[in-house]
C-alpha positions in Angstrom: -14.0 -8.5 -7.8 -11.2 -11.7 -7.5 -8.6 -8.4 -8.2 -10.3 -6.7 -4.6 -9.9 -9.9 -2.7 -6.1 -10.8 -4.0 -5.6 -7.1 -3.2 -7.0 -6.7 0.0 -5.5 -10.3 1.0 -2.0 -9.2 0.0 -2.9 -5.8 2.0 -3.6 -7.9 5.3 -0.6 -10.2 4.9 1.6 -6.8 4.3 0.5 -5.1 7.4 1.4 -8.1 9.4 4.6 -7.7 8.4 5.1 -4.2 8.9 3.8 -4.7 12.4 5.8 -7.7 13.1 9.2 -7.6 10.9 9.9 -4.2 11.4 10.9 -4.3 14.8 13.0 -6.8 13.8 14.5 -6.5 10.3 15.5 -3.0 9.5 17.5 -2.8 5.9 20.6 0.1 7.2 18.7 1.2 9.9 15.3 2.1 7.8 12.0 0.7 8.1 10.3 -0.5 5.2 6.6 0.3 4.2 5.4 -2.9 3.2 1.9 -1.7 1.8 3.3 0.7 -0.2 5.7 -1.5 -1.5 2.8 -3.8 -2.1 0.6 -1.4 -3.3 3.1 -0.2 -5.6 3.5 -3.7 -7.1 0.2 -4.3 -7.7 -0.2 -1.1 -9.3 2.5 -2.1 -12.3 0.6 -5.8 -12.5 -3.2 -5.0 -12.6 -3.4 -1.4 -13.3 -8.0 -1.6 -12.4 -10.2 1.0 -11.3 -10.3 -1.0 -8.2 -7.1 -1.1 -7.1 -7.1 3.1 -6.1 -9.7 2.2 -3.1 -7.7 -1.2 -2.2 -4.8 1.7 -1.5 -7.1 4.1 0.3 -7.4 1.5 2.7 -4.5 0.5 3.3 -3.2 3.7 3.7 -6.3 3.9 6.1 -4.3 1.0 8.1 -1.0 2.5 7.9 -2.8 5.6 9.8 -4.7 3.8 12.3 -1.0 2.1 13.3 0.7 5.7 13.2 -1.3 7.5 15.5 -1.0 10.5 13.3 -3.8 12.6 10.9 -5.9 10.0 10.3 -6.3 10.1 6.2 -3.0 11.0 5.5 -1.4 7.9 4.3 -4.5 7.0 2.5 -4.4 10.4 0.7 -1.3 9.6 -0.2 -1.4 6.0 -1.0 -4.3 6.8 -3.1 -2.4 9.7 -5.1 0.8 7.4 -5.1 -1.2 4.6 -7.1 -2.6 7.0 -9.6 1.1 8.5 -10.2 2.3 4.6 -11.3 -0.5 3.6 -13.2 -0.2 7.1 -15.3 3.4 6.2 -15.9 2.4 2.6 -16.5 1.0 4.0 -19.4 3.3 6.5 -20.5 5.8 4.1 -20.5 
């Protein structure tokens, strides 16, 4: 439950971001996702059962920002999660 709210904390605090510094700070010209990046990290720290859903939604807030399909980035997030905590345990 305290791994939900440190995730989903770290989730609202990275979407801030990515609506704020990315119209500013742009690394050669690219914006950076900063709830994947998040999402990612979290995912190599505190590889839970949980932590799939906390991923869902924010991919769920990458799409409402997007305009596009919504569900697509929470598909995604969701599958890209799974991916690193499988090689998390490979390697």
């Amino acid at each position: 439950m305290r791994l939900f709210f440190f995730a989903t904390g770290f989730m609202i605090i990275s979407a801030w971001m990515s609506l704020v510094f990315n119209n500013y700070v742009q690394l050669f010209g690219i914006k950076i996702n900063w709830l994947l990046v998040f999402v990612i990290i979290l995912s190599f720290h505190y590889p839970k059962l949980s932590l799939p859903l906390v991923s869902i939604l924010a991919g769920l807030i990458c799409d409402s920002h997007s305009h596009g399909i919504m569900g697509l980035y929470g598909i995604s997030f969701f599958l890209t999660t799974l991916i690193v905590i499988q090689l998390k345990k490979i390697l």
